[in-house]
C-alpha positions as CSV (number, residue, x, y, z in Angstrom):
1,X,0.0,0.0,0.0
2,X,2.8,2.5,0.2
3,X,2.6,3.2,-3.2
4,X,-1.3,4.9,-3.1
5,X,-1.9,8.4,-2.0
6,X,-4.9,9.6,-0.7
7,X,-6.3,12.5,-2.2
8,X,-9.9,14.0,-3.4
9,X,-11.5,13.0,-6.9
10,X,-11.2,16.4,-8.2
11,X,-7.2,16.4,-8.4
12,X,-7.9,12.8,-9.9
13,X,-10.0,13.3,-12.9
14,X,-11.6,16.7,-13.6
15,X,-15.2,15.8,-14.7
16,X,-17.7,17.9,-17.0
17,X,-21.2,18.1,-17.3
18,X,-22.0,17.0,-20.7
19,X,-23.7,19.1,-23.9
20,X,-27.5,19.2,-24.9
21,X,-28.1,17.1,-28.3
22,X,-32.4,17.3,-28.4
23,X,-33.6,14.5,-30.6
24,X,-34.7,17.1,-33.9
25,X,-31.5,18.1,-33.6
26,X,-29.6,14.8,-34.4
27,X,-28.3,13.8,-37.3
28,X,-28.0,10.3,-38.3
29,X,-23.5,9.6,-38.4
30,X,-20.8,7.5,-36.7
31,X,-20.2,9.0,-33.5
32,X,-21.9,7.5,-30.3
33,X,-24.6,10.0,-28.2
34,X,-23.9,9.0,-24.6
35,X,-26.8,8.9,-22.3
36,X,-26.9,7.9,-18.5
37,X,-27.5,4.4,-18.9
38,X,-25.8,3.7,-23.0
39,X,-25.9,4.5,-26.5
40,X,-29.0,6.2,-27.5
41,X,-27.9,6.7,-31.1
42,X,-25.3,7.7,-34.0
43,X,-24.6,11.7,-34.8
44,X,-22.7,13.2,-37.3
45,X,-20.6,15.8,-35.4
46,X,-18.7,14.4,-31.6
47,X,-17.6,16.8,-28.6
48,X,-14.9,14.7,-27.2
49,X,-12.4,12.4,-28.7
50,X,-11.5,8.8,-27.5
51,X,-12.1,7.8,-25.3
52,X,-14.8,8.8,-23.3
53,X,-15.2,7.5,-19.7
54,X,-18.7,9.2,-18.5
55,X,-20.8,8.7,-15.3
56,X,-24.5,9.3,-14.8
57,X,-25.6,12.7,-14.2
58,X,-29.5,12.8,-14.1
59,X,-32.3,10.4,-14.1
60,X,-30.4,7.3,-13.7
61,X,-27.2,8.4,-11.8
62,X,-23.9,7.2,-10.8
63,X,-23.5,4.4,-14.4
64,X,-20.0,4.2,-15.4
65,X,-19.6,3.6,-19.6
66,X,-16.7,3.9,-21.4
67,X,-16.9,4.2,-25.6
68,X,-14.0,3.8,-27.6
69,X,-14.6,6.1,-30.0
70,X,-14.8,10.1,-30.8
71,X,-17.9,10.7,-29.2
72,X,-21.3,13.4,-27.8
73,X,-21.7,12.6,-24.2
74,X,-25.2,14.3,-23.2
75,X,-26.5,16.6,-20.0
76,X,-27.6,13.5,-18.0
77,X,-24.0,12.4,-17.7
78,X,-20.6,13.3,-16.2
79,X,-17.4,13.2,-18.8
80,X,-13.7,12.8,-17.9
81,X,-12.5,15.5,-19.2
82,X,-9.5,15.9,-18.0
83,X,-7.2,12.7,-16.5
84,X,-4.7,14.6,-14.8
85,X,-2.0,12.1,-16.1
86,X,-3.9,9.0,-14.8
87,X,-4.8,5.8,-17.0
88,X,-8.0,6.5,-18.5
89,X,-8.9,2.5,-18.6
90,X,-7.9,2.8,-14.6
91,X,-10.4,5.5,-13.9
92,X,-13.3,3.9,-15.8
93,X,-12.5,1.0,-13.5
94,X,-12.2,3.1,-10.1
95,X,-15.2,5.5,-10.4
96,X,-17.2,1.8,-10.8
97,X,-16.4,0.9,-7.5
98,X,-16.9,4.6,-5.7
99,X,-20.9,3.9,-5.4
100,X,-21.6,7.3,-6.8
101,X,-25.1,6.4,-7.2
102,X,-25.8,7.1,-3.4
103,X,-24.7,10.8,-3.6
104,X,-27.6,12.1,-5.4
105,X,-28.3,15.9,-4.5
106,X,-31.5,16.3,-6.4
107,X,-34.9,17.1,-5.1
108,X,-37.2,15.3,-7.3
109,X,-35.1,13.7,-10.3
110,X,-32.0,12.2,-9.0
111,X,-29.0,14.3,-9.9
112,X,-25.0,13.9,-9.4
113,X,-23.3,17.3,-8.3
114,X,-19.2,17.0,-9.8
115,X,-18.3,19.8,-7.3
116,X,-20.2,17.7,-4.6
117,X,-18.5,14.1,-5.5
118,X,-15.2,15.8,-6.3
119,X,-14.6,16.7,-2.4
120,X,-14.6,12.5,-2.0
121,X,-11.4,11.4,-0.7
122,X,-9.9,8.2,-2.1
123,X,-6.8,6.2,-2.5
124,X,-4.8,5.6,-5.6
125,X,-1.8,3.8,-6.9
126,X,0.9,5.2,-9.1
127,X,0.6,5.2,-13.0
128,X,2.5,2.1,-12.9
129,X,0.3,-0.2,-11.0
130,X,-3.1,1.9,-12.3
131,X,-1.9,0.5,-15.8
132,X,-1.5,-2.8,-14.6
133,X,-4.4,-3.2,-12.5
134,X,-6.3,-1.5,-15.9
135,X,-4.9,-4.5,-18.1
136,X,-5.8,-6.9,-15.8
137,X,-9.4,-6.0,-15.9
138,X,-9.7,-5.1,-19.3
139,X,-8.6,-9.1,-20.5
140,X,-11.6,-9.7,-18.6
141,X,-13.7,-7.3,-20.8
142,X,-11.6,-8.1,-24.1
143,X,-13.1,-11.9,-24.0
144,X,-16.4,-10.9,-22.9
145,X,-17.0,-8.6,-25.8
146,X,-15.2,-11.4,-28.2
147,X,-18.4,-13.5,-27.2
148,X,-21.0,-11.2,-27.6
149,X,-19.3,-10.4,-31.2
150,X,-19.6,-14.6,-31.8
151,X,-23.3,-14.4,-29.8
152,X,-23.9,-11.6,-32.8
153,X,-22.5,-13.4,-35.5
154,X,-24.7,-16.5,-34.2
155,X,-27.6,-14.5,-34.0
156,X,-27.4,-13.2,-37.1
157,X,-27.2,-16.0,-39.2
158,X,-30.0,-17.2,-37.4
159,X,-32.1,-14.4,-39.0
160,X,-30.5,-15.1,-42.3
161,X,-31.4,-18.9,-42.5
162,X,-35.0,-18.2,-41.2
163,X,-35.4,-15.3,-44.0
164,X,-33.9,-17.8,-46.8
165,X,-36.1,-20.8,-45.6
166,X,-39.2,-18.7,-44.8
167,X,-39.6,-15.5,-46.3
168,X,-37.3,-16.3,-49.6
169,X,-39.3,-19.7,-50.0
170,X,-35.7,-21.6,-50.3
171,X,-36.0,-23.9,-48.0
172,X,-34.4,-27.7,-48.1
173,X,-36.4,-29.3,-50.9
174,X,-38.0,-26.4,-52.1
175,X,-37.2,-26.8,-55.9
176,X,-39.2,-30.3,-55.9
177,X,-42.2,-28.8,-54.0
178,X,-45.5,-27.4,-55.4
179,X,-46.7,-23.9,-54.9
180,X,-50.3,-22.7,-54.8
181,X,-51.2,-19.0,-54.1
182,X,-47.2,-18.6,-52.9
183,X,-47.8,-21.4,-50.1
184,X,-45.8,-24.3,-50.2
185,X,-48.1,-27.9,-51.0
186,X,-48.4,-29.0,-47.4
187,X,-48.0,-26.1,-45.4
188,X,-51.5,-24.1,-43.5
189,X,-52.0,-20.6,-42.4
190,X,-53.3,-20.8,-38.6
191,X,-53.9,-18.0,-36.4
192,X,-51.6,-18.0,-33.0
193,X,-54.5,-18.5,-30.7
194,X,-55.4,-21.8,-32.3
195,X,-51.7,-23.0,-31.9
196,X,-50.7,-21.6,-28.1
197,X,-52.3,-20.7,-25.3
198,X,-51.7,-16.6,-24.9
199,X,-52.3,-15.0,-21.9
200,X,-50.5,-12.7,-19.4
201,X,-49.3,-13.1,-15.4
202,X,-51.5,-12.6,-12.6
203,X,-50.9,-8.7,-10.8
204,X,-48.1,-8.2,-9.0
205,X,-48.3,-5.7,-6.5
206,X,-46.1,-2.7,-5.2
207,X,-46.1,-4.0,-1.4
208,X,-45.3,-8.0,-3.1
209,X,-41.3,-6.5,-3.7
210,X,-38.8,-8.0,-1.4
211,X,-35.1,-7.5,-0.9
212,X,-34.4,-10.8,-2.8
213,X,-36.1,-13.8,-4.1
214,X,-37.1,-14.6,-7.3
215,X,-36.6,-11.9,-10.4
216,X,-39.6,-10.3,-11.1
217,X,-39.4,-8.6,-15.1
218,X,-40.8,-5.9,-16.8
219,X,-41.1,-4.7,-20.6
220,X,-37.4,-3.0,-19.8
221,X,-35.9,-6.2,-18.3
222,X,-37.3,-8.6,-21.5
223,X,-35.8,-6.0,-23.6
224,X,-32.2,-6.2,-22.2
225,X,-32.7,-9.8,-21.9
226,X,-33.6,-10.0,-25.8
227,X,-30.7,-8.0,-26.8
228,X,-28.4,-10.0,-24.5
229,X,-27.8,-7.9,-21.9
230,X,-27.3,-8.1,-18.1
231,X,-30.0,-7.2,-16.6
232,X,-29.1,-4.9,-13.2
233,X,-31.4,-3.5,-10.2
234,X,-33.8,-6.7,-10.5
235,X,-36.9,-6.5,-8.6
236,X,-37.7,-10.0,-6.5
237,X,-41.0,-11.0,-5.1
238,X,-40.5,-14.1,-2.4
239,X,-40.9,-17.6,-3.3
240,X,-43.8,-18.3,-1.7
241,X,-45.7,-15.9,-4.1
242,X,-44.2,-17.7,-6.8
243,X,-44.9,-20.8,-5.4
244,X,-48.3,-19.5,-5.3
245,X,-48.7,-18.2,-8.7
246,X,-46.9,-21.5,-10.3
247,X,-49.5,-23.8,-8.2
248,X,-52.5,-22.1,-9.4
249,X,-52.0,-20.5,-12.3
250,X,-48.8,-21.1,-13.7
251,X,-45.5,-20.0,-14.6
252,X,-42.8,-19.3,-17.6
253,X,-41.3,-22.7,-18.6
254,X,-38.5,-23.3,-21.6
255,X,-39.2,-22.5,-24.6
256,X,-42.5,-20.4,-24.3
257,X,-42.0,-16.4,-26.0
258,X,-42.7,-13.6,-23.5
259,X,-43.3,-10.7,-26.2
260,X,-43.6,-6.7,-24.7
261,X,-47.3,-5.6,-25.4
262,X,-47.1,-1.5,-24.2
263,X,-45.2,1.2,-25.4
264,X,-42.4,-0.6,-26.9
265,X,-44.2,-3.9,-28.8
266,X,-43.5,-6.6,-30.4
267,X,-40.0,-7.6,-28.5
268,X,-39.9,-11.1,-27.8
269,X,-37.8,-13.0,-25.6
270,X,-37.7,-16.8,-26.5
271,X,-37.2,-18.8,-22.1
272,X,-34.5,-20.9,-23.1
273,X,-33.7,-22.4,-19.1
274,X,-35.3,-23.5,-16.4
275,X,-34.8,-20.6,-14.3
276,X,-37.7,-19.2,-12.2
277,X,-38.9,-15.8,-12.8
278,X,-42.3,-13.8,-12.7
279,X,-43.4,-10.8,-15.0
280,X,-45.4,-7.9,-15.1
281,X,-49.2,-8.3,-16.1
282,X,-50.5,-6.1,-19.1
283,X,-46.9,-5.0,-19.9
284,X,-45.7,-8.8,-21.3
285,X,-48.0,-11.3,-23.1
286,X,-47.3,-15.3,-22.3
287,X,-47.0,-17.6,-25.4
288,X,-47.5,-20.5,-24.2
289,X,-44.9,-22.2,-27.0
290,X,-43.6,-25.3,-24.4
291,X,-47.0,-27.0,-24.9
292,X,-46.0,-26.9,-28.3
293,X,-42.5,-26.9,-28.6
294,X,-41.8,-27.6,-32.1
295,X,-42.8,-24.5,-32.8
296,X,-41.2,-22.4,-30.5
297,X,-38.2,-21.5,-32.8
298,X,-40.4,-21.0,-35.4
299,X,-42.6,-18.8,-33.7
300,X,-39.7,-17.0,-32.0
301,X,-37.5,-15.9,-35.0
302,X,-41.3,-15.0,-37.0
303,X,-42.2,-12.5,-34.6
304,X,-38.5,-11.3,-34.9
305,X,-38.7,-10.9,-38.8
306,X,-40.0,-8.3,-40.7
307,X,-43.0,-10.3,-41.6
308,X,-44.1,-10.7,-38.1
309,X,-42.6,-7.5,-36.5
310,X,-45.4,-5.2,-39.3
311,X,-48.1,-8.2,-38.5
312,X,-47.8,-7.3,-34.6
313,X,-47.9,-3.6,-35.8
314,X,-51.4,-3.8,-37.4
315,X,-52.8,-5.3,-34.6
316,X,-51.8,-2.7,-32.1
317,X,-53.8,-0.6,-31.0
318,X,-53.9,2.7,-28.9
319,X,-52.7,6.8,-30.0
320,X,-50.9,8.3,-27.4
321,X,-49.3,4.6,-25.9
322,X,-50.1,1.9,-28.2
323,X,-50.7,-1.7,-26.9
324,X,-51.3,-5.5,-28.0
325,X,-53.6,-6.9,-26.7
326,X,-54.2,-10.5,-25.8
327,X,-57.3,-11.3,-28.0
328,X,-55.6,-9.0,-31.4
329,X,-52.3,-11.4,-30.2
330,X,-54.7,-14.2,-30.6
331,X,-56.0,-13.1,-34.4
332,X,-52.6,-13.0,-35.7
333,X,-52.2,-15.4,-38.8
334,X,-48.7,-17.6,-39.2
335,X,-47.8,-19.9,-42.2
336,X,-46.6,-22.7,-40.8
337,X,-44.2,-25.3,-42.5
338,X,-44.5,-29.1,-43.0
339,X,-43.3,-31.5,-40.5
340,X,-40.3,-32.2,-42.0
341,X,-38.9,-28.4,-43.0
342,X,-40.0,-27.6,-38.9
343,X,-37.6,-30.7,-37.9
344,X,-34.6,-29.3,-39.7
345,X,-35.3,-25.9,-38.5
346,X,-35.3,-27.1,-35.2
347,X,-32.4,-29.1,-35.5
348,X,-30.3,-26.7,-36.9
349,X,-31.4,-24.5,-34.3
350,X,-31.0,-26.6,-31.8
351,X,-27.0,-26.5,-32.0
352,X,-27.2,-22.9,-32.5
353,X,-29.2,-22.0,-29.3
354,X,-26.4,-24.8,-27.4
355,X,-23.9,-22.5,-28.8
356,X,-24.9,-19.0,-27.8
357,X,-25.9,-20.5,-24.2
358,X,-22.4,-21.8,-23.8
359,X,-21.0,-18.6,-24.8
360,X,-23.6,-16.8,-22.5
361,X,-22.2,-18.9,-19.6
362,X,-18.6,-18.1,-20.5
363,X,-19.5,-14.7,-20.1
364,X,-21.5,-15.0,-16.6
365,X,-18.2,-16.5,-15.5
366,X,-16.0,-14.1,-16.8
367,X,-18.3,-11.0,-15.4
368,X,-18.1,-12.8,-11.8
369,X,-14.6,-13.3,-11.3
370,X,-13.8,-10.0,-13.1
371,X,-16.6,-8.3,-10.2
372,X,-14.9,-10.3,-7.3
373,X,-11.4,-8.7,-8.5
374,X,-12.6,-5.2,-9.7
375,X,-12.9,-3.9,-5.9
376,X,-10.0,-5.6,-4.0
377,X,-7.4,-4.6,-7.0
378,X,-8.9,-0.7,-6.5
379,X,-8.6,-1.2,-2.8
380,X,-5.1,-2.8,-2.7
381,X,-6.2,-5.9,-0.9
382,X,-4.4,-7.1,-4.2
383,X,-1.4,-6.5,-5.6
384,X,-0.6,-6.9,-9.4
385,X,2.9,-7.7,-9.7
């Protein structure tokens, strides 16, 4: 320890509040917009170049990001910008582990003062061992990005093969098969409701939150789960509610589609363990898909094509917050596939979804054994040598 210095965050990093971008004002280009939580989209001009370390201002305070590229961080964030000669990897690390989101100073919408937090005192090493500790960390994040890039890659060329089998007709055998109206001999439109059961979860309650139990999600955790992201500041209700619900009216299982019905519709989110979790009534509708499982991939990557994304779009309903409701859910029509087209998709399928979970893991590992380091390397407890 007798190479760290105590001092106060302001003669660490100098941070800045960041610059106004309103949305008729952007302009569709390459460099990031910086929110207080991530990316909200791509402008043509930047304010600061790479790269940018920024912390959450207002709204959602205290998130540490760092963006690898020229860059417009916005009002509701903090930028570095000035490093005073530290590591800029280093600092992105430390301000993670200063718990900045318990120093809000605002009345009503939660706010981060820099001349407030920049009085903090804390301990840090010398640019030798910052840059150290920074590399150790950031092999950590190197191979977790790596497997999101594969994850990506995966992903995508599950959207390609479902567009070339299903929306370009070129599916295994389809130069020997017969074509009426554009539908395959031996295929059948059906609407959803005659396939699955749809419906939604029983209410859920304010008072029913606990500190911890079982992870209760709403339209903005099914979202992040979709897009494969971690999903942070869960909300739990206690097992014995669960156990409740699942005894008398059921719960998620593998393979059924959760699909976000307000505001934001049409995400779905294919259940692809056995992990429990509850979800938020009239936000999220339930496909029941696991009663019918072999046409839960299917289903899945339909609602996520273009086909199926405009289908869910003129059922909605609703002017100033549109919504999907259960019984439009239920009208929708699907053209489904022979048995033996639906068997290869699944198969092939199959080894994909084995794939990205494996890769998913990897990354749940990494994240936990980089999160057990991240706070005793900033503390000292250990040394990098």
């Amino acid at each position: 320890m007798s190479e760290w210095k105590t001092t106060k965050l302001k003669e660490f990093v100098t941070l800045k509040r960041g610059y106004d971008l309103p949305h008729n004002k952007s302009r569709e280009g390459n460099y990031p917009v910086i929110t207080s939580t991530n990316i909200r989209d791509y402008h043509d001009e930047y304010k600061v170049d790479s790269p940018v370390v920024t912390v959450g201002r207002s709204g959602s305070i205290g998130k540490v990001q760092i963006v690898n590229k020229k860059a417009w961080p916005l009002n509701t964030t903090l930028y570095v910008k000035d490093s005073k000669g530290n590591n800029i990897n280093f600092i992105y690390y430390f301000l993670q582990t200063m718990g900045l989101e318990q120093f809000n100073s605002g009345a009503g919408v939660p706010t981060l003062n820099r001349n407030h937090i920049g009085l903090l005192k804390i301990k840090i090493p010398d640019i030798k061992q910052q840059k150290k500790i920074a590399n150790v960390l950031s092999t950590y994040d190197k191979l977790i990005e790596n497997n999101n890039r594969r994850i990506e890659v995966l992903e995508q060329t599950a959207e390609e093969i479902y567009k070339e089998w299903f929306v370009r007709m070129r599916f295994p055998g389809y130069e020997n098969t017969k074509f009426e109206k554009e539908i395959p001999e031996g295929w059948e439109v059906k609407k959803i409701g005659d396939i699955f059961n749809v419906s939604s979860s029983k209410r859920v309650y304010s008072s029913d939150y606990v500190e911890s139990g079982i992870p209760f999600y709403r339209s903005k955790e099914v979202i992040k789960l979709s897009n494969g992201e971690a999903v942070s500041e869960l909300l739990y209700i206690s097992d014995n509610k669960y156990e409740e619900f699942k005894n008398k009216f059921g719960v998620p299982l593998r393979n059924d589609i959760l699909i976000t019905s307000v505001g934001t519709i049409g995400i779905p989110l294919l259940i692809t363990d056995d992990n429990p979790f509850y979800f938020k009534d009239g936000n999220l509708t339930w496909i029941q898909s696991s009663l019918n499982p072999a046409l839960s991939y299917y289903l899945y990557y339909w609602l996520k094509s273009d086909i199926g994304y405009r289908s869910l779009q003129m059922y909605t309903i609703g002017t100033s917050q549109s919504a999907l409701t259960i019984t439009n859910l239920k009208k929708l029509k699907i053209l489904l596939p022979n048995e033996t087209v639906l068997h290869e998709f699944n198969e092939f399928f199959k080894d994909l979804n084995m794939k990205n979970k494996y890769l998913n893991q990897k990354n749940q590992n990494l994240k936990k054994q980089r999160n057990l380091l991240l706070p005793r390397l900033m503390n000292g407890t250990i040394e990098v040598k």
